[in-house]
C-alpha positions in Angstrom: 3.8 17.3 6.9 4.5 18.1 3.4 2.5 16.8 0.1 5.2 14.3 -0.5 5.5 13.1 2.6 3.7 9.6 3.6 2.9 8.2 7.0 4.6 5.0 9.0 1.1 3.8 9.5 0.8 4.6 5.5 3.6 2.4 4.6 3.2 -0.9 6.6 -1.0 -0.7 4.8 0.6 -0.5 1.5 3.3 -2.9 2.2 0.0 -5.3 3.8 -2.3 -4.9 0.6 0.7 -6.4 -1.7 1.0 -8.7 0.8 4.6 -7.7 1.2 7.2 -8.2 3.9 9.8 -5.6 4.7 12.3 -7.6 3.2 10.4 -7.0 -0.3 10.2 -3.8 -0.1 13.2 -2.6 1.3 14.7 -4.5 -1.1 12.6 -3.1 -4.0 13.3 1.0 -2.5 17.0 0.1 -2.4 16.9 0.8 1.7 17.6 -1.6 4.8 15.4 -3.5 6.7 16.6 -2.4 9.9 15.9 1.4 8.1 12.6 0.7 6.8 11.7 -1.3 10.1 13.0 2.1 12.1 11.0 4.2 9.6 7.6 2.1 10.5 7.8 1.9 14.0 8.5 5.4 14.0 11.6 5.6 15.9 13.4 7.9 13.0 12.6 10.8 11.2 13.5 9.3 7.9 15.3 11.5 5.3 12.5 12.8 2.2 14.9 10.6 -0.4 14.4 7.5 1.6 10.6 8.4 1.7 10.3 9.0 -2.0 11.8 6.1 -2.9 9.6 3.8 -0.6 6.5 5.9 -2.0 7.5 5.4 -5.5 7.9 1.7 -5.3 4.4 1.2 -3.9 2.9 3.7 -5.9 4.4 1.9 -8.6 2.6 -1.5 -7.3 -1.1 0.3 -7.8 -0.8 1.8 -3.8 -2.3 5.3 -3.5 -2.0 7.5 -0.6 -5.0 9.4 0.3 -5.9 12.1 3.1 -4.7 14.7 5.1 -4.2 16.0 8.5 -7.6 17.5 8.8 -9.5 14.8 7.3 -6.7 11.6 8.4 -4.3 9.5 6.3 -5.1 6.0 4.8 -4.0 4.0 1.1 -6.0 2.5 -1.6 -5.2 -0.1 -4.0 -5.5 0.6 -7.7 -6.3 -2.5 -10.2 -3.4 -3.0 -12.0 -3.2 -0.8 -15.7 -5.0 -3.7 -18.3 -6.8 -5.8 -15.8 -10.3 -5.8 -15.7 -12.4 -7.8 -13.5 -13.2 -11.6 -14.2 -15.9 -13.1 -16.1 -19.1 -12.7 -14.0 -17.9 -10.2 -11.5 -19.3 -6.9 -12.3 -16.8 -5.5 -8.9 -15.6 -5.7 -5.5 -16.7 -8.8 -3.4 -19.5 -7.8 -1.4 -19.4 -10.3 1.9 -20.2 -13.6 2.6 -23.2 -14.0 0.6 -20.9 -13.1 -2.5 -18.8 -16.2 -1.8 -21.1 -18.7 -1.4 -22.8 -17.5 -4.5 -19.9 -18.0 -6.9 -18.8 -21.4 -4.8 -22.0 -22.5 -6.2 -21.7 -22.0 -10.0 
């Protein structure tokens, strides 16, 4: 697999931490749904344009794709550029506990 090159498995995380349907982003990297659909089921070997595109549309939605073969393959979100957490949270949510505190200030 080459540097550029991302993962079905890769895509359908990314698409699921924007919460996305294949609709959106097909829509967004200009391709079909039936192409993108093809692409994540892994029934094609999609062409490296199609792939760059879908990778620069979630990469340009905060999506980061991370490993390797040796190591495995995964995707991060980034905060969006200028956000910074709320008032009172110092981070990332850290289980149940977490809730119920805030739900009771």
């Amino acid at each position: 697999m080459n540097a550029s090159a991302i993962t079905p498995a890769q895509i359908r995380a990314g698409r699921g931490l924007l919460k996305w349907t294949q609709g959106a982003l097909a829509h967004r990297a200009a391709v079909s749904v039936v192409t993108l659909n093809m692409i994540e089921s892994d029934q094609v070997a999609p062409r490296a344009k199609t792939l760059d595109a879908i990778r620069s549309v979630l990469e340009g939605e905060g999506i980061r794709f991370i490993g390797d073969e040796a190591e495995g393959f995964g995707v991060m979100m980034r905060p969006k550029s200028g956000s910074s957490p709320a008032p009172g949270r110092s981070g990332p949510r850290q289980g149940k506990a977490s809730r119920s505190m805030r739900a009771a200030e």
